[in-house]
Each structure stands twice: as C-alpha cells, then as structure tokens.
C-alpha positions as CSV (number, residue, x, y, z in Angstrom):
1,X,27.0,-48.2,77.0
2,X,26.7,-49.0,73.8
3,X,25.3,-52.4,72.6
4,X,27.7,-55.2,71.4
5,X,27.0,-57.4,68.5
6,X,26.6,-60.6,71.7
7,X,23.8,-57.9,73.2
8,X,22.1,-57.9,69.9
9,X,22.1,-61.6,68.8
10,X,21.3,-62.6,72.8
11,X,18.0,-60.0,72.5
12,X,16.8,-62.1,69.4
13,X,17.9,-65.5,70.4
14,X,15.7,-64.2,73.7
15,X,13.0,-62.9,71.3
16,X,12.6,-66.3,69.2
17,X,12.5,-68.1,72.3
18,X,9.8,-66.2,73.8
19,X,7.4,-66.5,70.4
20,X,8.1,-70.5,70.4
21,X,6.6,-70.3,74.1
22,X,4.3,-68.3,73.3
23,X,3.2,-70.7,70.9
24,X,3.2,-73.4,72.9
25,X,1.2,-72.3,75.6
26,X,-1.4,-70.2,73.6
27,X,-2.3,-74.3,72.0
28,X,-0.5,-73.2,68.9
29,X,1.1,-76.8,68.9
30,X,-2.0,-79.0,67.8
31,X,0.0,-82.6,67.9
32,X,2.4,-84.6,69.7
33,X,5.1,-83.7,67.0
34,X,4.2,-79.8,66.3
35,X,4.4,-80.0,70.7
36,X,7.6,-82.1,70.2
37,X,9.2,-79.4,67.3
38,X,8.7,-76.0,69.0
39,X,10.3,-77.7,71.9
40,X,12.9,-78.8,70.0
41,X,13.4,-75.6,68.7
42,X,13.5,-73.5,71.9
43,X,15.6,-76.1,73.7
44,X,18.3,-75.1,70.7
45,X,17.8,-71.7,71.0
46,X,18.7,-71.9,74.9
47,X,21.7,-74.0,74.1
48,X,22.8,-71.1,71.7
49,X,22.4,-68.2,74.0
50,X,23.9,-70.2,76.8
51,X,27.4,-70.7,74.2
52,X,26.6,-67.1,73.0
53,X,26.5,-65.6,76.7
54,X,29.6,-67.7,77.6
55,X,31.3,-66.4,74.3
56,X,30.9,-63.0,75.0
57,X,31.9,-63.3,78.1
58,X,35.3,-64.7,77.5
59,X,35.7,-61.7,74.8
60,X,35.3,-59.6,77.2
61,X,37.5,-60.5,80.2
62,X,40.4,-61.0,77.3
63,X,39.8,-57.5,76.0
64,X,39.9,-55.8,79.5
65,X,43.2,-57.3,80.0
C-alpha cells in the first residue's frame, strides 16, 4: 500500500523525536534549561503525532464509508 501524506509527516514527527532523545541521552543537553528545551520540544512533537495519528484516522474511517 502506498504511503499517505499522515504516513509520511508521522515517520518525521517519529524521526525528530528520536534525534531530541538521542540528544538527551548521549549528554547533548549541558544545563538545566538546554535539558528543559529538548524536552520541551519532544513532549510537542508527541502531542503532534498523537493529533496527527488521531487525524488520520478519522480520514480514514470517513473515506471507507
């Protein structure tokens, strides 16, 4: 099956998420507030791909009707 545009924005989203945790446990974060930022920023990302999952799910049960 071909991907959908959700499939490709969800294996970014997923890919940003892994670098910013990859970052934080390699000791990339030096400070409290770099520590604080990147998670920050994957806590967002998560939120987005959680509303971008449920997104494309609802598209999908309304276009199989």
């Amino acid at each position: 099956m071909a991907k959908t545009v959700f499939d490709v924005l969800d294996d970014r989203i997923a890919k940003a998420i892994q670098v910013n945790e990859e970052f934080v446990t390699s000791g990339g974060a030096r400070t409290l507030e770099g520590y604080k930022e990147a998670c920050g920023v994957i806590r967002g990302l998560a939120l987005a791909r959680r509303e971008l999952q449920d997104l494309a799910k609802n598209y999908m049960e309304e276009t199989d009707d």
